[in-house]
C-alpha positions as CSV (number, residue, x, y, z in Angstrom):
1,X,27.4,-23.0,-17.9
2,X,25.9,-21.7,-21.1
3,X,22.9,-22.0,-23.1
4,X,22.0,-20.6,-26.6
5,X,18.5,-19.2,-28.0
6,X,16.6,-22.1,-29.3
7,X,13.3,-21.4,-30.4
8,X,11.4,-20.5,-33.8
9,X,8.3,-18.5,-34.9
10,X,7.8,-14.9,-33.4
11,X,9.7,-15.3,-30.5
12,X,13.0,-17.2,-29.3
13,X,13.7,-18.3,-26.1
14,X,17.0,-18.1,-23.9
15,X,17.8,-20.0,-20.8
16,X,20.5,-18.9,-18.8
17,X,21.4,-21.2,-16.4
18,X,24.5,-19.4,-14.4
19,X,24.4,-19.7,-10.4
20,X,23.4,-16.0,-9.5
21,X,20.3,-15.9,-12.0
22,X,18.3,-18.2,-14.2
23,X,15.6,-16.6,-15.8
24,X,13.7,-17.2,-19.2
25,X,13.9,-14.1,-21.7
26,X,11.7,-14.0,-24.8
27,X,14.0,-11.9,-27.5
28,X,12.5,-10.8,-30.2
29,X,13.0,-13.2,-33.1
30,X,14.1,-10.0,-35.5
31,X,16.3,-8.9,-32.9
32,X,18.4,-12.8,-32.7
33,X,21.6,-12.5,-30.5
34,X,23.8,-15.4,-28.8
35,X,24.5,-14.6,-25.5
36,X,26.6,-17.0,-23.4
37,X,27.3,-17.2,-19.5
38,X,30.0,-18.0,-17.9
39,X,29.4,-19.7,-14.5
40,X,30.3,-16.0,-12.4
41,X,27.1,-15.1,-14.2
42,X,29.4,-12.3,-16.4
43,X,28.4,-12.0,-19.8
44,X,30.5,-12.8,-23.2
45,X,28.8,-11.9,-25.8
46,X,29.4,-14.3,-28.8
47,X,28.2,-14.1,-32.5
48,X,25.2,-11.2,-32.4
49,X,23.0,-11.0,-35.6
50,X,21.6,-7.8,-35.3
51,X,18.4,-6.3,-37.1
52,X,16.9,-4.3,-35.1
53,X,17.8,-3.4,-31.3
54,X,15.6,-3.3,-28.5
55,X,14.2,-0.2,-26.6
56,X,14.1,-1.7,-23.1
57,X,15.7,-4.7,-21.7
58,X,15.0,-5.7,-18.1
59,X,14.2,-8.5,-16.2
60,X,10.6,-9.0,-14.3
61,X,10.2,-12.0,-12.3
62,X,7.2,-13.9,-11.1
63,X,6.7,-16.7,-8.8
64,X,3.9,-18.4,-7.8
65,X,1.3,-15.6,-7.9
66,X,2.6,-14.0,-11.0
67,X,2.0,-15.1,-14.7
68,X,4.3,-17.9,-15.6
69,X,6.8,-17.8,-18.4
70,X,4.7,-20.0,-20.5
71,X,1.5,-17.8,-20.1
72,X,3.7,-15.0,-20.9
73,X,4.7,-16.5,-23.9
74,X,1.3,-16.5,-25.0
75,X,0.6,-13.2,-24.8
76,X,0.9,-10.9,-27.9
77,X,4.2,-9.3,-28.7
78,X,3.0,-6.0,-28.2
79,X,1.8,-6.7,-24.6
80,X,4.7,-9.1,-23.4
81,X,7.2,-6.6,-24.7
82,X,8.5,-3.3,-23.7
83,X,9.7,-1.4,-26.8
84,X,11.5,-4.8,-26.7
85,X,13.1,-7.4,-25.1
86,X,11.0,-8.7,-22.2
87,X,12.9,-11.0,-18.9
88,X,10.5,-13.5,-17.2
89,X,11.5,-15.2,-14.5
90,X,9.9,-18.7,-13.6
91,X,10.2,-21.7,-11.5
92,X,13.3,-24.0,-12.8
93,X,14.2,-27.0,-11.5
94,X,17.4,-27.3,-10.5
95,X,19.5,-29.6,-8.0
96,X,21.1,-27.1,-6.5
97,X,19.4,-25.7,-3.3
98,X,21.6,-22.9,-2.8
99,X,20.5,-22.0,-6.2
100,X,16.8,-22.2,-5.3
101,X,17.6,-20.3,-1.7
102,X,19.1,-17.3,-4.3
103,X,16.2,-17.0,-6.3
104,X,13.2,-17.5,-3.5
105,X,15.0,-14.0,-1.9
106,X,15.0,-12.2,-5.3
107,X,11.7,-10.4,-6.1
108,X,9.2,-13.2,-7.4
109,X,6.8,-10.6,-8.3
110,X,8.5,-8.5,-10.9
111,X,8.7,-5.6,-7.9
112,X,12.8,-4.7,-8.6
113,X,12.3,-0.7,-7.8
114,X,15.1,-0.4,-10.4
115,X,13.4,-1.4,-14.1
116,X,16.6,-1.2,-15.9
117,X,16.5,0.5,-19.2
118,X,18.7,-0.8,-22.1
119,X,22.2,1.2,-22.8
120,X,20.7,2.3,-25.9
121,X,17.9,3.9,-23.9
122,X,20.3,5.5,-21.1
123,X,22.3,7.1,-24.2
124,X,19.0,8.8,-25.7
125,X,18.7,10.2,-22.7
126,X,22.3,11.2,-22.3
127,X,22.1,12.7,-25.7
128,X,18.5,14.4,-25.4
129,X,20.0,16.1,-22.3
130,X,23.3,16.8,-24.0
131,X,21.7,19.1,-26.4
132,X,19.5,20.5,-23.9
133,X,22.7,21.9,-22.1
134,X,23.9,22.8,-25.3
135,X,20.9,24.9,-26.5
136,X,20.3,26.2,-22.8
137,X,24.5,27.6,-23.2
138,X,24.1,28.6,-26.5
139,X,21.1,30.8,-25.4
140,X,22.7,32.8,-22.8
141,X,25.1,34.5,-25.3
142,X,22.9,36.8,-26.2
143,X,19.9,37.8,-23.7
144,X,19.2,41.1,-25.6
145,X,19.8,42.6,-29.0
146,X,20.2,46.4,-30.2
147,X,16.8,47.0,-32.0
148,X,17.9,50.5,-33.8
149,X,22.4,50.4,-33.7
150,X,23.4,54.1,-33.7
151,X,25.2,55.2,-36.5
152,X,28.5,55.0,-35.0
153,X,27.8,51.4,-34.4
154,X,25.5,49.1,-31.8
155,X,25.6,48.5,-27.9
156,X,27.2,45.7,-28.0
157,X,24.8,42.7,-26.8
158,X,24.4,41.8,-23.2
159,X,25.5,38.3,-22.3
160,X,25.1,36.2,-19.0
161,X,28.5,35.6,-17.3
162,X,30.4,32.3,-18.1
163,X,29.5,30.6,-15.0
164,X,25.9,31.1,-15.0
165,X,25.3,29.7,-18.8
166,X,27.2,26.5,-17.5
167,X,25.3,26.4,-14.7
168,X,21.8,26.9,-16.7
169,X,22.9,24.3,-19.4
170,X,23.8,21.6,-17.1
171,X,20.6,22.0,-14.6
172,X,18.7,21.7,-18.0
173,X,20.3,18.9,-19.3
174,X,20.5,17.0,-16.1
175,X,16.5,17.6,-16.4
176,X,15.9,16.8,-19.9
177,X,18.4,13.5,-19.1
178,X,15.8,13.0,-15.8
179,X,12.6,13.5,-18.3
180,X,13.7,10.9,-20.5
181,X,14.4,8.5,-17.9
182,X,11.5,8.9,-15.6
183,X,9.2,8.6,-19.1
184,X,10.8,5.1,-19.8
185,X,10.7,4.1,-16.1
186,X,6.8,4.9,-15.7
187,X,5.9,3.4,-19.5
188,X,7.5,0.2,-18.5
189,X,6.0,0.0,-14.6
190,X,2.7,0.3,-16.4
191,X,3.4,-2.2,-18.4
192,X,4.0,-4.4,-15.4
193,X,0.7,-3.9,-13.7
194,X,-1.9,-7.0,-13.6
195,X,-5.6,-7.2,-13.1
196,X,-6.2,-7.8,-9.1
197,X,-7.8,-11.2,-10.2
198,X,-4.5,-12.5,-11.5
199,X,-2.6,-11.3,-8.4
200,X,-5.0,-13.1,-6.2
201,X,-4.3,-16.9,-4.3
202,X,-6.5,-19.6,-5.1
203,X,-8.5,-19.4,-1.9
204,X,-9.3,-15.7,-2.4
205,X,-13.3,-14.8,-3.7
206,X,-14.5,-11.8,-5.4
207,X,-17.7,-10.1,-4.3
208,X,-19.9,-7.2,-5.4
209,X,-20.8,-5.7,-1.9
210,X,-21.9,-1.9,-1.1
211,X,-21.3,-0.9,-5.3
212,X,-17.9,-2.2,-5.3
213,X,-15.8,-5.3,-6.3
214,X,-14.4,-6.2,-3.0
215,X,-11.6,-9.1,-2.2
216,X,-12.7,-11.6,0.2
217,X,-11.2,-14.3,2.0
218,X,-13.3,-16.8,4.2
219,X,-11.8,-19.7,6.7
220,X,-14.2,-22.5,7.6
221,X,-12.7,-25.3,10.0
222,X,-10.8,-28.0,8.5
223,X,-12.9,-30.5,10.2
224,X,-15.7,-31.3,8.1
225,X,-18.2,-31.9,11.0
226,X,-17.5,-28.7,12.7
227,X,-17.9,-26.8,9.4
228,X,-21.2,-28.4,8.8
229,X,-22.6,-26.4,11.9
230,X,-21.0,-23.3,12.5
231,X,-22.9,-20.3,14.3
232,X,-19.9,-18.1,15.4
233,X,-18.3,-15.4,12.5
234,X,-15.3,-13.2,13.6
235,X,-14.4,-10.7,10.7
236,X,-10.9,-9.5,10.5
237,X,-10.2,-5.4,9.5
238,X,-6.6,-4.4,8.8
239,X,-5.1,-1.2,8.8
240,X,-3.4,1.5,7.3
241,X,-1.0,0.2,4.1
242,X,-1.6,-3.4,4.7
243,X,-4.2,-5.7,3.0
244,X,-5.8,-9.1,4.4
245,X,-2.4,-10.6,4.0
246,X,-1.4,-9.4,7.4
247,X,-3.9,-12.1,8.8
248,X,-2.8,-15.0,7.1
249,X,-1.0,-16.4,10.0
250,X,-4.1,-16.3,12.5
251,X,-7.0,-16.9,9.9
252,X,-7.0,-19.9,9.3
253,X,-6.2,-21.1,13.1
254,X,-8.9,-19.2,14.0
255,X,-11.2,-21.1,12.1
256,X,-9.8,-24.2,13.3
257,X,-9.0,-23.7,17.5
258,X,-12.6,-21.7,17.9
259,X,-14.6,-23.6,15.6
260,X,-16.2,-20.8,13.6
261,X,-15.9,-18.7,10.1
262,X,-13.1,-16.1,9.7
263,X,-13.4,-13.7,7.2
264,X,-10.8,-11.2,6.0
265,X,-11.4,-8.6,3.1
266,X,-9.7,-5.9,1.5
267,X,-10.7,-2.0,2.7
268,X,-11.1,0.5,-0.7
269,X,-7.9,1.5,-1.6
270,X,-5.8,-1.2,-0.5
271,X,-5.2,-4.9,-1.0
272,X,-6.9,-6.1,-4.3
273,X,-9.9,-4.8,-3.9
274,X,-11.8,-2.3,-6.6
275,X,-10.6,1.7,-6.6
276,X,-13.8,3.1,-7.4
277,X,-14.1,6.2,-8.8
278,X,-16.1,8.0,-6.2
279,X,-14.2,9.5,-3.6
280,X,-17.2,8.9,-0.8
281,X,-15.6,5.0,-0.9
282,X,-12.8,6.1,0.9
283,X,-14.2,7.4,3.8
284,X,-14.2,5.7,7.4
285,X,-17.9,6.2,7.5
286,X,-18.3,4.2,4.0
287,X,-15.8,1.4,5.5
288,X,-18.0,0.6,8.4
289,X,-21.6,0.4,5.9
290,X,-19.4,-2.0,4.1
291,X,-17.8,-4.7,6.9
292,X,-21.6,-4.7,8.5
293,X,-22.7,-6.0,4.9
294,X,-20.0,-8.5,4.3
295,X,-20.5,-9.6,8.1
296,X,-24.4,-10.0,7.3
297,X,-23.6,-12.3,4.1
298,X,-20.8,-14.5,5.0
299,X,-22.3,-14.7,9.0
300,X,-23.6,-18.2,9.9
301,X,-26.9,-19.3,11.4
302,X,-27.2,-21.6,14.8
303,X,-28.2,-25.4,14.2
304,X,-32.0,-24.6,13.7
305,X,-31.6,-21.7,11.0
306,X,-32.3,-18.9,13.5
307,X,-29.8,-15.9,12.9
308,X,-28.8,-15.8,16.3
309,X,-24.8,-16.7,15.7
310,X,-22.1,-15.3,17.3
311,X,-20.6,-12.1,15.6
312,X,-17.3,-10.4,16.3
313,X,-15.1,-7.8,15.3
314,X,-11.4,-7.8,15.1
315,X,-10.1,-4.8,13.8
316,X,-6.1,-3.8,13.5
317,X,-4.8,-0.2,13.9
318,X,-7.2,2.3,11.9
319,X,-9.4,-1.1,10.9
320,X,-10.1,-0.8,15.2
321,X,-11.5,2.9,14.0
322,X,-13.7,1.0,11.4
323,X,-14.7,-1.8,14.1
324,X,-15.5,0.1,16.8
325,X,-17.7,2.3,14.0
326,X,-19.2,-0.5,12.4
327,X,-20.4,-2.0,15.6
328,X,-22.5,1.1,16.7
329,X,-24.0,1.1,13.5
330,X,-25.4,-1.9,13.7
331,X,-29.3,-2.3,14.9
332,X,-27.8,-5.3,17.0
333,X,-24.3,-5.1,18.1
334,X,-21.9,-7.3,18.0
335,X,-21.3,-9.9,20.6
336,X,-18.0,-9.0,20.6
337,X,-15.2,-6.4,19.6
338,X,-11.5,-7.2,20.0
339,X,-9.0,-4.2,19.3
340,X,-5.4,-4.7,17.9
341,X,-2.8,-1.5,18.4
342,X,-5.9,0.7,18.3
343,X,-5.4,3.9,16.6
344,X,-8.0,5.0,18.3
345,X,-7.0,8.6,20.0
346,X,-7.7,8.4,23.9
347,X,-8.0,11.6,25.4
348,X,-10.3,13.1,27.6
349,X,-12.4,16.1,26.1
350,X,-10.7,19.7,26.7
351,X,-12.4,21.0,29.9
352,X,-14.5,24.3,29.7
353,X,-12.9,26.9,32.3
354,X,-14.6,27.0,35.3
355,X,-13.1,30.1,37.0
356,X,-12.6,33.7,35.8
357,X,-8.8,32.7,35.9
358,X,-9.7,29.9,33.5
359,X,-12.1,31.8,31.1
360,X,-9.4,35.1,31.1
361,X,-6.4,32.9,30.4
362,X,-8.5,31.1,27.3
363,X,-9.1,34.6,25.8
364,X,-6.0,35.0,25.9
365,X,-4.7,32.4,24.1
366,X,-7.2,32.3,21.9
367,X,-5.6,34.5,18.7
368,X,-2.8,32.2,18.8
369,X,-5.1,29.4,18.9
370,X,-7.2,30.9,15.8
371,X,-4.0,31.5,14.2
372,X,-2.5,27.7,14.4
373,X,-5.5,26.1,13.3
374,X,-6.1,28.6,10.6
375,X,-2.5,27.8,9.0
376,X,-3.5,23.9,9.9
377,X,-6.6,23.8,7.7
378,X,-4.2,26.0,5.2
379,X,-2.2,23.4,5.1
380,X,-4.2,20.6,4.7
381,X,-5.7,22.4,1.9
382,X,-2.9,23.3,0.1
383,X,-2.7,19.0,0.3
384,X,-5.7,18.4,-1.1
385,X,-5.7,20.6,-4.2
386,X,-1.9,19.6,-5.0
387,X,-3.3,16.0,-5.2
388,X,-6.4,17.1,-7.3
389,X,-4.4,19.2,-9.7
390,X,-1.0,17.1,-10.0
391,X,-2.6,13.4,-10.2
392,X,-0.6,12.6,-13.1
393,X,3.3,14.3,-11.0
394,X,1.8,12.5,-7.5
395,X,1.1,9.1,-9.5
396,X,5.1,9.0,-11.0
397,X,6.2,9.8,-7.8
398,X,4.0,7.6,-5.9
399,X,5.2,4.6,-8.3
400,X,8.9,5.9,-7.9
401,X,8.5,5.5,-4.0
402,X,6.0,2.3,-3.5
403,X,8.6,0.8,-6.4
404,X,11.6,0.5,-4.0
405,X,12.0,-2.3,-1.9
406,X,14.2,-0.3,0.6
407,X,10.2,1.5,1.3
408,X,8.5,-1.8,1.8
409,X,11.8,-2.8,4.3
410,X,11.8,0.4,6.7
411,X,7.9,0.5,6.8
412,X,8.1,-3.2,7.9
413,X,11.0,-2.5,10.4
414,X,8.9,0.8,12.1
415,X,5.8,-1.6,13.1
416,X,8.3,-4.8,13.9
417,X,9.7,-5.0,16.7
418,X,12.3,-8.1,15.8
419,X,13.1,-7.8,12.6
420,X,14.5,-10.7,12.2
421,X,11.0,-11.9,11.2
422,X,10.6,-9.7,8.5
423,X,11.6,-12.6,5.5
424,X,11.8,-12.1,2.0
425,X,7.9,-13.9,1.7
426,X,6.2,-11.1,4.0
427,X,8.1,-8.3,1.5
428,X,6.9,-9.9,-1.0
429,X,3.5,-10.1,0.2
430,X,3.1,-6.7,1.3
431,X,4.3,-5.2,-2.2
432,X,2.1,-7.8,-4.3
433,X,-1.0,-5.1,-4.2
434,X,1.1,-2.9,-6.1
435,X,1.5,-4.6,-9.1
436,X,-2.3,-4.5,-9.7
437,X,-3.8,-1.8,-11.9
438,X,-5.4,1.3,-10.6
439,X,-3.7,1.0,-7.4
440,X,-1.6,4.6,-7.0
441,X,-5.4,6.0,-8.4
442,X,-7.0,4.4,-5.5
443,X,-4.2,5.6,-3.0
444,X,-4.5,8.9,-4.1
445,X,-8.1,9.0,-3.7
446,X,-8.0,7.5,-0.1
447,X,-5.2,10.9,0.4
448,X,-8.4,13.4,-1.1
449,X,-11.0,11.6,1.1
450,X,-8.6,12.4,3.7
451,X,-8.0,16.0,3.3
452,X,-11.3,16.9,1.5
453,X,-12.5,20.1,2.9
454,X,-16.3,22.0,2.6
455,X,-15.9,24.5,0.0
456,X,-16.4,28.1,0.1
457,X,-15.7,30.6,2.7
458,X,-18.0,29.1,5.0
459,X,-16.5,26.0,5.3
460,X,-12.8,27.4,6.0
461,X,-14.4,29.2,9.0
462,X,-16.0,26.1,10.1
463,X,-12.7,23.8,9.8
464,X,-10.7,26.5,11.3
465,X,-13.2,26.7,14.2
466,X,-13.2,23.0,15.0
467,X,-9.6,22.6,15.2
468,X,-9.0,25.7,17.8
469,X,-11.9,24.4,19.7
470,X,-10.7,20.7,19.7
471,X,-13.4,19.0,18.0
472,X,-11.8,15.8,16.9
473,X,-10.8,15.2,20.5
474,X,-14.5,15.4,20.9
475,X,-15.6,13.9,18.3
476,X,-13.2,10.5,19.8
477,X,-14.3,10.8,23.0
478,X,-18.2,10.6,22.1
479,X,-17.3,7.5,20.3
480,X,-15.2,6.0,23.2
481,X,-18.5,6.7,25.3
482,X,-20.4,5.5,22.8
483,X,-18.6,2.1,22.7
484,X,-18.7,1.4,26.4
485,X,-22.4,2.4,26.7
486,X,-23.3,0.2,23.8
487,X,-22.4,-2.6,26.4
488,X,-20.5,-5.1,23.4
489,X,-17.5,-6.2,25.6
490,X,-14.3,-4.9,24.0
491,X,-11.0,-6.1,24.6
492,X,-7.2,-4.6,23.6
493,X,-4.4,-6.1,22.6
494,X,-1.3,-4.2,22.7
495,X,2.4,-5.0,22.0
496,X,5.2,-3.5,24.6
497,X,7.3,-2.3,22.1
498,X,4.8,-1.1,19.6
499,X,6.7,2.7,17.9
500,X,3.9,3.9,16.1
501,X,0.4,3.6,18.7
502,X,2.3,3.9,22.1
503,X,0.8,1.7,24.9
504,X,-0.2,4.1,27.2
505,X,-2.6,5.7,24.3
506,X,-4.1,1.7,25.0
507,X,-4.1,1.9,28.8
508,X,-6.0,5.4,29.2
509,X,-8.7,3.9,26.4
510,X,-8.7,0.5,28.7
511,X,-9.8,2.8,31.2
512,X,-11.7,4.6,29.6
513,X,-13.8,1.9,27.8
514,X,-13.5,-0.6,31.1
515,X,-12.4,-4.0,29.1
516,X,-9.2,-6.1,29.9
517,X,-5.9,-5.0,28.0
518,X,-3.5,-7.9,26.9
519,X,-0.1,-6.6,26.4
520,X,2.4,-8.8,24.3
521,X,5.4,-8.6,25.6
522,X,8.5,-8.2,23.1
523,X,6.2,-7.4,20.1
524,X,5.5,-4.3,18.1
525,X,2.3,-2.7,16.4
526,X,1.4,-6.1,14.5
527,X,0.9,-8.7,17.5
528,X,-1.4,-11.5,15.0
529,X,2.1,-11.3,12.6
530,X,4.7,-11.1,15.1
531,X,3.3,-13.0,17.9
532,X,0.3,-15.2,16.5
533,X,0.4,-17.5,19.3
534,X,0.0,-15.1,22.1
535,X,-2.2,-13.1,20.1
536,X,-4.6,-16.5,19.5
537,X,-3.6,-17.4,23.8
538,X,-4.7,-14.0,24.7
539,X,-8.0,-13.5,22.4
540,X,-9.5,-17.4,22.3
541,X,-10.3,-17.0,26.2
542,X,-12.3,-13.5,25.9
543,X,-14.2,-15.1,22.5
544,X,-14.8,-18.3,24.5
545,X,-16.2,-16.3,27.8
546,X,-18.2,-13.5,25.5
547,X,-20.0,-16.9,23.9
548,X,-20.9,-18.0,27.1
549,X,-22.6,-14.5,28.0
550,X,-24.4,-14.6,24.7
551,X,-25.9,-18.0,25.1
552,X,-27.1,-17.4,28.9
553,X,-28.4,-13.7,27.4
554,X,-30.1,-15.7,24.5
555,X,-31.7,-18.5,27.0
């Protein structure tokens, strides 16, 4: 099968309608070529007109969250093209289904790591590093000149060897040929990124909340009577790399099975939510001042107006960390916590020594304790100013990372156990926050946050000082006190097979915070993806028994 450019004005358009890709490419109308298909899908190129030849040719496809072709066709030339021909995939209807099975596992979302380049731009680069080599092996002729021959005639001039000026010329040209193609791969990956409002479903909201644009998503009950008097609010916290997407398989059945409002949002520096500028919005502490405000507007009231609704936390992996913060922040706890594959660090605090034996043996140890944490806090801030200092290096090779879909695949596969149910949608859904603009700016600020240190002197000593006395595993086990003296009944839920939190880190903080651990059995670190059913069968029963404790407690 084989279609031709039709089309007038500015642009023309092309259908090709072969069986292993349709797509709709816009082609600039001074730049007219005949392309025909055969049904293999292998190009023969027919009559080609030629005034003037495109930069960049590659194909960017978008589904049903991305712009459609028509939209795009609207755009101006400057924006719709990269130096160039520009390849938008849309929705065509066709009776094949095999056809439409193809294209729903190709990337709807433009996110192909690989943004192919034209030929025309791989041979600039071939060339550019051509001549690199060349000028690097011409160089190392002559390293050194006689300044003042003798009479009786010069030194003659030193030269490198053979082998080292071929070596020199082609590490240069291989990085020249590199430059060039890393340039053109970032210029046209920018040129792909979207406004978090475009990337967003039609249920999502948009909120200003704690200085910051924040992406909200809120579940009332499908039954309209239900939904007209709701006084229970659970609010859902994800973690680490994901965005509210990872809930989209118990939010809503939530709302429904417990009668109540279930509210997901995006933390700073992931999902679609704003990147501010100010690194203090990446902090854990910052996190929690934010869910207690978004659980304070979108909370609902009891039948009589009072606000004495029920109120719970669900928070996944780090979001437990932001939960479990959030909730002793709050002037009245929650009625309610639930923790999912906490990464919450369960160990007891280091014991003083007691004895002689024990006090001689830790001053002992203690140089090489001073001198591990002093190459730790080194370390991490030799991190932090390589991020400050290289944002613009980190950012291309962030994008040249996040831009693969091989990371997205082995990410998913570490925290699944069956990965069978990793489909081409939940790819797709995980990578869709990378398309929007600001997004490796944001990442790289959450990194700073993380490895900020005090300045000066002063503050070396003190980091170095709490890492050889074992202050963070203070720090969480005051907060794991903290928690169970609050009183808010807490409960864990834990998958068997879970490679990144191990279970037993969940069994000792069971213990340790005296709640009820529900373990799932074949199910990794994302029970409410892999499992929803047992995650809803094992958490309905503590929501349903902690409502019955608050309503005795409030009569």
């Amino acid at each position: 099968m084989s279609r031709r450019v039709t089309g007038c004005g500015e642009h023309a358009l092309r259908y090709s309608g072969d069986r292993t890709s349709r797509s709709l490419t816009f082609v600039p109308w001074s730049a007219r070529r005949i392309v025909s298909l055969s049904g293999e899908g292998r190009p023969r190129r027919g009559c080609c007109l030629w005034r003037q030849r495109p930069l960049f040719r590659r194909n960017t496809r978008c589904g049903v969250h991305g712009q459609r072709a028509t939209q795009v066709a609207r755009q101006p030339r400057d924006a719709m093209m990269a130096l160039g021909g520009e390849s938008v995939s849309a929705a065509v209807p066709d009776d094949d289904d095999d056809d439409d099975d193809d294209d729903a596992s190709r990337d709807a979302l433009g996110l192909d790591a690989k943004l192919r380049s034209s030929p025309l731009t791989r041979v600039a680069a071939a060339v550019v590093g051509m001549v690199a080599a060349v000028i690097a092996y011409q160089g190392g002729r002559r390293v050194t000149a006689p300044v003042h021959p003798s009479p009786g005639g010069g030194t003659p001039p030193a030269s490198l060897p053979s082998g080292w000026r071929v070596l020199r010329s082609g590490v240069l040209g291989a990085a020249a040929f590199l430059a060039v193609r890393w340039i053109a791969y970032n210029r046209a990956y920018t040129q792909q990124l979207q406004h978090p409002e475009q990337l967003a479903d039609a249920d999502s909201q948009f909120v200003d909340a704690a200085g910051i644009r924040v992406h909200v998503k809120a579940c009332a009950p499908r039954d309209t009577a239900a939904a007209a008097s709701l006084r229970k609010t659970l609010l859902l916290l994800h973690g680490f790399g994901t965005w509210l997407f990872s809930f989209r398989n118990v939010q809503q059945p939530l709302a429904d099975r417990w009668q109540a409002r279930v509210v997901s949002f995006d933390r700073p520096a992931f999902g679609l939510t704003e990147r501010p500028r100010f690194v203090e919005a990446y902090t854990t502490e910052y996190s929690a001042k934010l869910t207690n405000e978004l659980l304070e507007r979108f909370s609902a009231t009891s039948d009589d107006g009072d606000d004495d609704g029920f109120r719970c936390l669900i928070g996944h992996s780090l979001g437990a960390l932001i939960a479990v913060r959030a909730a002793l922040m709050r002037a009245t706890p929650p009625q309610a916590v639930v923790l999912v594959a906490p990464a919450i660090l369960a160990a007891p605090p280091p014991l003083r020594a007691q004895t002689s034996i024990g006090r001689l043996l830790r001053g002992l140890l203690l140089p090489f304790r001073v001198a591990t944490a002093t190459l730790l806090v080194l370390l991490r801030r030799a991190v932090f100013f390589a991020l400050e200092f290289t944002a613009t290096l980190s950012i291309y090779s962030l994008r040249a990372i996040v831009g693969r879909s091989r990371f997205w695949t082995t990410g998913l596969q570490s925290a699944w156990h069956d990965p069978r149910r990793i489909t081409d949608e939940v790819v797709r859904g995980y990578r869709r926050p990378s398309r929007a603009v600001d997004w490796d700016l944001g990442f790289l600020r959450f990194l700073r946050a993380r490895f900020a240190s005090p300045p000066g002197v002063a503050g070396l000593v003190g980091q170095v000082r709490e890492v050889a006395t074992g202050a963070s595993a203070f720090a969480s086990a005051n907060l794991v006190a903290a928690l169970r003296q609050s009183g808010v009944p807490v409960l864990i839920v834990h998958g068997d097979q879970d490679r990144l939190v191990p279970l037993s880190n969940s069994e000792r903080l069971a213990r340790m915070l005296g709640c009820r651990l529900a373990v799932i059995r074949d199910c990794g670190h994302v029970p409410h993806e892999e499992r929803p059913e047992e995650f809803m069968q094992a958490v309905l029963p503590f929501l349903d028994a902690c409502d019955a404790s608050a309503r005795v407690v409030a009569c």
